[in-house]
N, C-alpha and C positions, 0 to 999 in steps of 0.2 A: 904625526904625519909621515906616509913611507917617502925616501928618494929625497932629494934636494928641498932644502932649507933655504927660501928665497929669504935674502936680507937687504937693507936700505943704505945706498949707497950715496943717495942725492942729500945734499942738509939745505935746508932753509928753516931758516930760524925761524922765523913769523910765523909762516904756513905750517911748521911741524909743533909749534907750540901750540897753534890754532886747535892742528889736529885733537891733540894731546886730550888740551881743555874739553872740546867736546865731544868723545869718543861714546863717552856714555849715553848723553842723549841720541848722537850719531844711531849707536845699537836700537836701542829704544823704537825709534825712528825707522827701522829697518824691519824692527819686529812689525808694527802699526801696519805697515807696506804688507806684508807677508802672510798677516791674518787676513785679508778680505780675499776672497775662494773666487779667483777671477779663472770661472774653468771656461775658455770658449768654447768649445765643441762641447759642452751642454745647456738648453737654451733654460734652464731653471737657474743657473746662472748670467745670464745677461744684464738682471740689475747687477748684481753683484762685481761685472766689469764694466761698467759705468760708473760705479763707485768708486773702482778703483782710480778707476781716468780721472777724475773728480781727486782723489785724495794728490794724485799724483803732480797734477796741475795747481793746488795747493804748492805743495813740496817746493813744486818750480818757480812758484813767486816769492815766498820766502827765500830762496836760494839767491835771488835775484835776477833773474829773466824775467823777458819782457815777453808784449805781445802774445801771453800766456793763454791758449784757447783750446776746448774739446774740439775736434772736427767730425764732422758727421762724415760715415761711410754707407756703405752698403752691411757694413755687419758692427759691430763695435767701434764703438769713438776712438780714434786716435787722439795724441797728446803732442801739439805744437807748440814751440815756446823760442826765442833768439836770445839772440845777445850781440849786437853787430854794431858796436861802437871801436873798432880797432884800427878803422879807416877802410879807404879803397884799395892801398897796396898790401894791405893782410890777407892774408887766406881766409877762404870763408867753408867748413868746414856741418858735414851734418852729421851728426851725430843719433844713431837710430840703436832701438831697441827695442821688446816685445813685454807690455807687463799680461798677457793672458798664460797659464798653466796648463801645464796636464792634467786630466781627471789622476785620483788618489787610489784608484784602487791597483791591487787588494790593499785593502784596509788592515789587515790583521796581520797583516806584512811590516806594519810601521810601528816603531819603540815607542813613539808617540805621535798625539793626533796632528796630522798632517799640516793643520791651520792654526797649529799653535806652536810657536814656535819656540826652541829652546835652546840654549847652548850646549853643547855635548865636547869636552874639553879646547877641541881649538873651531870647531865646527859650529856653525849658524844650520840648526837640523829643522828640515821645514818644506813645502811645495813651495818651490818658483825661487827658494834660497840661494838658489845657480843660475837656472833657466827661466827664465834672465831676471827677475826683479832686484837680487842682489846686484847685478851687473848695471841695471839702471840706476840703484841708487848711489851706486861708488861716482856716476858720473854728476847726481846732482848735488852729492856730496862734495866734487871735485871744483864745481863751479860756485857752490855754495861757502867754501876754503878760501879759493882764491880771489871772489869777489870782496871778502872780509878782510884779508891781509893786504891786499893789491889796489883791490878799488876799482880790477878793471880785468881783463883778459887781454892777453895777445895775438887774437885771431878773433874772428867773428863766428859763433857756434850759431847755427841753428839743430834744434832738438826735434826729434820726431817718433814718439814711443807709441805704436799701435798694438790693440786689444786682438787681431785674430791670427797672430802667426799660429799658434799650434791648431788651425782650422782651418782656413782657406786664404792665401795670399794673393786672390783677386780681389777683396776686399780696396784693401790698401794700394794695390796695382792701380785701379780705377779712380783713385782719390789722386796717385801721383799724375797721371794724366791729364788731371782736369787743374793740378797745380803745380804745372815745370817750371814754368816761369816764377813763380813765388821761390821755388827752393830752389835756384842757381845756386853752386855751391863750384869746389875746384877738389872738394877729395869728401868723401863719404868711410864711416868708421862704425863700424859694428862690434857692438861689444856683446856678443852670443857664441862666442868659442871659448874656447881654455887651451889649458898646455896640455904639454904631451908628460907620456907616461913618465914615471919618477916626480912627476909637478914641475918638470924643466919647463921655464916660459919659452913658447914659441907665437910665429905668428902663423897664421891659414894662408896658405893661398890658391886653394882648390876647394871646392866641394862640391859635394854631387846635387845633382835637380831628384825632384819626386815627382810622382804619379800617385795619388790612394784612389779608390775604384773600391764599391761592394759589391758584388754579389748577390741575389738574392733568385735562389731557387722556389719555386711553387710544382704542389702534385696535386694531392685531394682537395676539396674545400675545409674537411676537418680532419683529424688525424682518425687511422682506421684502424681494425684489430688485424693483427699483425697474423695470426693464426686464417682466417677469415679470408686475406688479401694478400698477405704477404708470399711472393715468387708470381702474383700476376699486375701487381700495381707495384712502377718503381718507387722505390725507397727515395724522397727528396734529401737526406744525408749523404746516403749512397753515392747519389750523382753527382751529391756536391765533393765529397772525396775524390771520385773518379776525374773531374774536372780540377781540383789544386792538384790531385799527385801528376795529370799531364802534362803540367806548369816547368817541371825542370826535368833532366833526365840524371840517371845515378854520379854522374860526375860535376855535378852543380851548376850544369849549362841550362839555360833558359830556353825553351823550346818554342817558344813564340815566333812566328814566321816574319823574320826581318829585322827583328830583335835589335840582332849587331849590326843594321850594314852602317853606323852612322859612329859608331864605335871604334876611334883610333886606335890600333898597337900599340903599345907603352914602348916607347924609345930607349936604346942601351943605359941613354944618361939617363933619362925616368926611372928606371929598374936602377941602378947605380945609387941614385940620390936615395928610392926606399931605402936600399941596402944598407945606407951610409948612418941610418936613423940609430939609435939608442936605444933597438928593442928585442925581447928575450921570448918569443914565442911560450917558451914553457911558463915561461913566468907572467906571462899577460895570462896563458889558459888555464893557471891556478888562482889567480885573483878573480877570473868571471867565475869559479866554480863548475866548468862544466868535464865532463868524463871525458872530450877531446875535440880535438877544432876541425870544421870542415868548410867546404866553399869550394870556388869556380877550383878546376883541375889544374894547376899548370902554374900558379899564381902564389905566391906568399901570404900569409895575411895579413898585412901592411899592406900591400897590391890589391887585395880583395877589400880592404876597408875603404881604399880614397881614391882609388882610379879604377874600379872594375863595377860592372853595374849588377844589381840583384832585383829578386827579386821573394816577396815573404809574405804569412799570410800573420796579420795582424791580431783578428778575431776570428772563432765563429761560433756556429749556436745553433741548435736547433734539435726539436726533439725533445723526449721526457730527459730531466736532471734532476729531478727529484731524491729521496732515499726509498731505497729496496727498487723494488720492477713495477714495469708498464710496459707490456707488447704492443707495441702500435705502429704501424706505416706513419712517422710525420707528416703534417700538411706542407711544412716548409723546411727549408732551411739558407744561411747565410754565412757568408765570410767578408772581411775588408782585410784588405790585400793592397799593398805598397809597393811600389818600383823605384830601386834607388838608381837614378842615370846620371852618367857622367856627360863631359862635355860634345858639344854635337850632337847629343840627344833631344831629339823636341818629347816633352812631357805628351801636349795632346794626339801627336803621331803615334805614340807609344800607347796609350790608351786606346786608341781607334785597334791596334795590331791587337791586342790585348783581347780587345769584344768581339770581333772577329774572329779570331781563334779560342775563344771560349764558345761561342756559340756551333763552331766545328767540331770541339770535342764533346760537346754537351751529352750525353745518353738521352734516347726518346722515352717518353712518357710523363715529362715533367715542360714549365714554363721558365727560362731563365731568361735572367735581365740583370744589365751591369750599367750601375752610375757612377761617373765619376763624381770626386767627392774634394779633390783639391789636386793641383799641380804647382811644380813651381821648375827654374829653368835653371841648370847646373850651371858654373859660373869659374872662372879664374882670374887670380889677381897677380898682378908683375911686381916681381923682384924688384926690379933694379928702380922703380917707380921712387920719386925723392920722397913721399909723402910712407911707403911701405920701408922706405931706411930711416928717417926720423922715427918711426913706430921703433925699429931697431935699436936705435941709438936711446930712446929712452925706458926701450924695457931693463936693456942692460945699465944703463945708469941708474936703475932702481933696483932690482932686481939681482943687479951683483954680474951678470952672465952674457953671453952671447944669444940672443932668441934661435931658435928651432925655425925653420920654413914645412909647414906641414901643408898635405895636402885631407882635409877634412871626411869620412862618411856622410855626413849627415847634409841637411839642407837648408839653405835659408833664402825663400826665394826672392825677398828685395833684393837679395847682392847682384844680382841679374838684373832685375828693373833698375838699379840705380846705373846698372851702365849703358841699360838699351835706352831708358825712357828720359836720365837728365843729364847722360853723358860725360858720367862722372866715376874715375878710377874708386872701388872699393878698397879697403885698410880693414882686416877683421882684426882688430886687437881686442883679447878675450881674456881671462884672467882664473878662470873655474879649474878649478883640478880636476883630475882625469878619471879621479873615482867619487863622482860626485850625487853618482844616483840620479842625474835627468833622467825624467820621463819614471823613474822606479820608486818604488816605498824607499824612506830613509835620505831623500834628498836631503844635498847639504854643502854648505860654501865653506872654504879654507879661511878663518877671519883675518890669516895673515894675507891669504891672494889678495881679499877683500878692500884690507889698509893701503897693502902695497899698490892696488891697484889707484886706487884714488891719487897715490903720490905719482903713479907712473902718467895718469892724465894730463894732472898737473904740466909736464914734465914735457910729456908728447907737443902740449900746444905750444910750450916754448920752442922745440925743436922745429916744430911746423912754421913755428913764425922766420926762425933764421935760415927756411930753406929754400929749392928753387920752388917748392908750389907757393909762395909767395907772389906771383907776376901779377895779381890782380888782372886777370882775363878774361875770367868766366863767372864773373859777379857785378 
């Protein structure tokens, strides 16, 4: 493993003998988790993430949680389970995570198959190994430890693992809705980030919202001969071209009408604190592999990863891809296309600018139409919050270090619902190394982040019990 060497700093005898004893079934236990192909955003998949809800839910009653039940949504079962014997003046604490994956492809891309997982020297190699099934199971692992040494916990957990983060987060938006009052809680903890570059633990406390939206261009009814037609019936490729290249201009600004007005200036201290980070541009643009880095003009990229908004085209397709030639005018063609926004950006505002100015730049002779296909609502979390310093105090008592304060690319749109809809600070303590492959072939968890993580939970609920979110107020 490159960069820092996390080691365990915390001892308890019981708990870490506990661990010891069952490490191996622990793994075992992890792989089981890891094989079932919970891809939401493909619906040949859907038993498949029912199953998993089902295995998971298992997991949690052995572990010792209660009131252990699938909840029905609009898309995939979520996984609800407590533990709220700690009294009225404990903090009551939710604990949320995502067990559905990314699709696996390319496939030819991975050392081995995606749904089978294997250890590769310090590595758990596998889909969802990271993002997040690993990260789910260190927490039921974590409750699973401490109810076996202890007898008890020192906080009151509710757990809440839902099937469709990587598809759409109204799902589960609409379920918390119709249950605020069931999940009163006084601090929400997401275990769906990692550390920063070098594998230094840090904590999140920014990330950006998304927009995904597809495309879908229509010309002919069926594809035409290109020789025949082709210079008096547009090209539906063409147009779709002409429409993503109008999307940003040569300096990586997004040309969307309105785009930015909701978009703050980065602050001398915001630029200051990137600055102040631990990171080596040349040295991140030799680890992604690519010939050189680009993005918004004027910005860092640290700046452009966690405070600057983008925008990219995901997929697209359309047309003969066959081997050797076919001349033909397509009848269609398509792209999905994601918007990464920071705070003060509304997702579905940004998607209205979005279709609106796609339908302005459209070229005539074709039908175009844009659906949205998920949004979610960028989100930040406070420093100085007791519940974001206990997170502190125990990464570094485990973990050997001071944590990082990062601010995140990527999105996770409960951390937003949990502050609008139950009114409750989010804590991202996340524990995946930085080159971990989410979302790409060769996913894979660090099995040290993995152990250490599980002690640093431990660890966290102690410090949460001796701190001020202790007041018993909002439970």
């Amino acid at each position: 493993m490159r960069g820092y060497h996390p080691r365990m700093t915390l001892t308890d005898t019981s708990f870490e003998q506990h661990l010891d004893a069952t490490r191996d079934a622990r793994i075992e236990s992890y792989k089981e988790f890891l094989r079932i192909p919970s891809i939401s955003t493909l619906t040949a998949h859907r038993d498949d993430c029912r199953a998993t809800a089902t295995w998971l839910a298992t997991a949690l009653e052995r572990a010792g949680a209660e009131h252990v039940a699938l909840e029905e949504t609009t898309g995939n079962p979520a996984v609800y389970a407590d533990w709220l014997h700690a009294g009225p003046d404990a903090p009551t604490v939710i604990v949320y995570g995502h067990y559905d994956v990314q699709p696996v492809d390319p496939l030819d891309l991975w050392t081995s198959p995606p749904f089978e997982p294997v250890i590769v020297g310090e590595r758990m190699l596998g889909r969802g190994s990271a993002d997040d099934k690993g990260q789910i199971h260190l927490h039921v692992m974590a409750l699973a430890a401490l109810l076996a040494t202890r007898g008890s916990l020192p906080i009151n957990v509710r757990y809440l693992f839902e099937g469709n983060e990587e598809d759409d987060a109204r799902h589960l938006r609409a379920w918390l809705e119709a249950n605020r009052e069931r999940m009163a809680a006084d601090v929400a903890v997401i275990s769906d980030t990692g550390f920063f570059e070098g594998n230094l633990p840090s904590i999140t406390v920014g990330l950006r919202g998304n927009m995904y939206a597809q495309i879908d261009v229509e010309g002919p009814p069926v594809d035409l001969h290109s020789g025949t037609y082709g210079g008096a019936v547009q090209n539906p490729v063409n147009a779709l071209a002409h429409i993503i290249a109008a999307l940003k201009d040569p300096d990586g600004r997004i040309r969307i009408p309105g785009f930015y007005d909701d978009v703050a200036d980065l602050t001398a201290a915001e630029r200051a604190a990137f600055g102040a980070l631990p990171f080596d541009e040349e040295t991140w643009r030799t680890q992604t592999g690519v010939p050189a880095l680009v993005g918004e003009a004027g910005f860092t990229c640290l700046e452009r990863r966690g405070a600057r908004p983008t925008f990219d085209v995901n997929g697209i397709w359309g047309g003969f891809q066959g081997e050797g030639s076919k001349t033909i005018i397509p009848a269609h063609a398509h792209a999905k296309v994601s918007s990464r926004l920071v705070p003060n950006q509304d997702p579905e505002r940004i998607y209205e600018q979005f279709k609106a100015y796609v339908a302005e730049v459209a070229p005539p002779g074709v039908t175009v139409t844009v659906d949205l296909l998920g949004a979610g609502s960028p989100c930040a979390m406070p420093l100085d919050h007791p519940a974001t310093q206990a997170a502190a105090r125990a990464l570094k008592a485990t973990f050997g270090r001071d944590p990082l304060y990062v601010r995140d690319g990527g999105s996770i749109p409960v951390a937003a619902d949990f502050g609008e809809l139950l009114e409750v600070p989010v804590v991202m303590l996340g524990f995946t190394p930085p080159d971990d492959n989410a979302h790409a072939p060769n996913e894979s968890m660090d099995l040290n982040n993995y152990e250490l993580g599980i002690r640093c939970v431990a660890r966290y609920w102690d410090e949460l019990a001796g701190s001020a979110v202790a007041d018993g107020t909002s439970h």
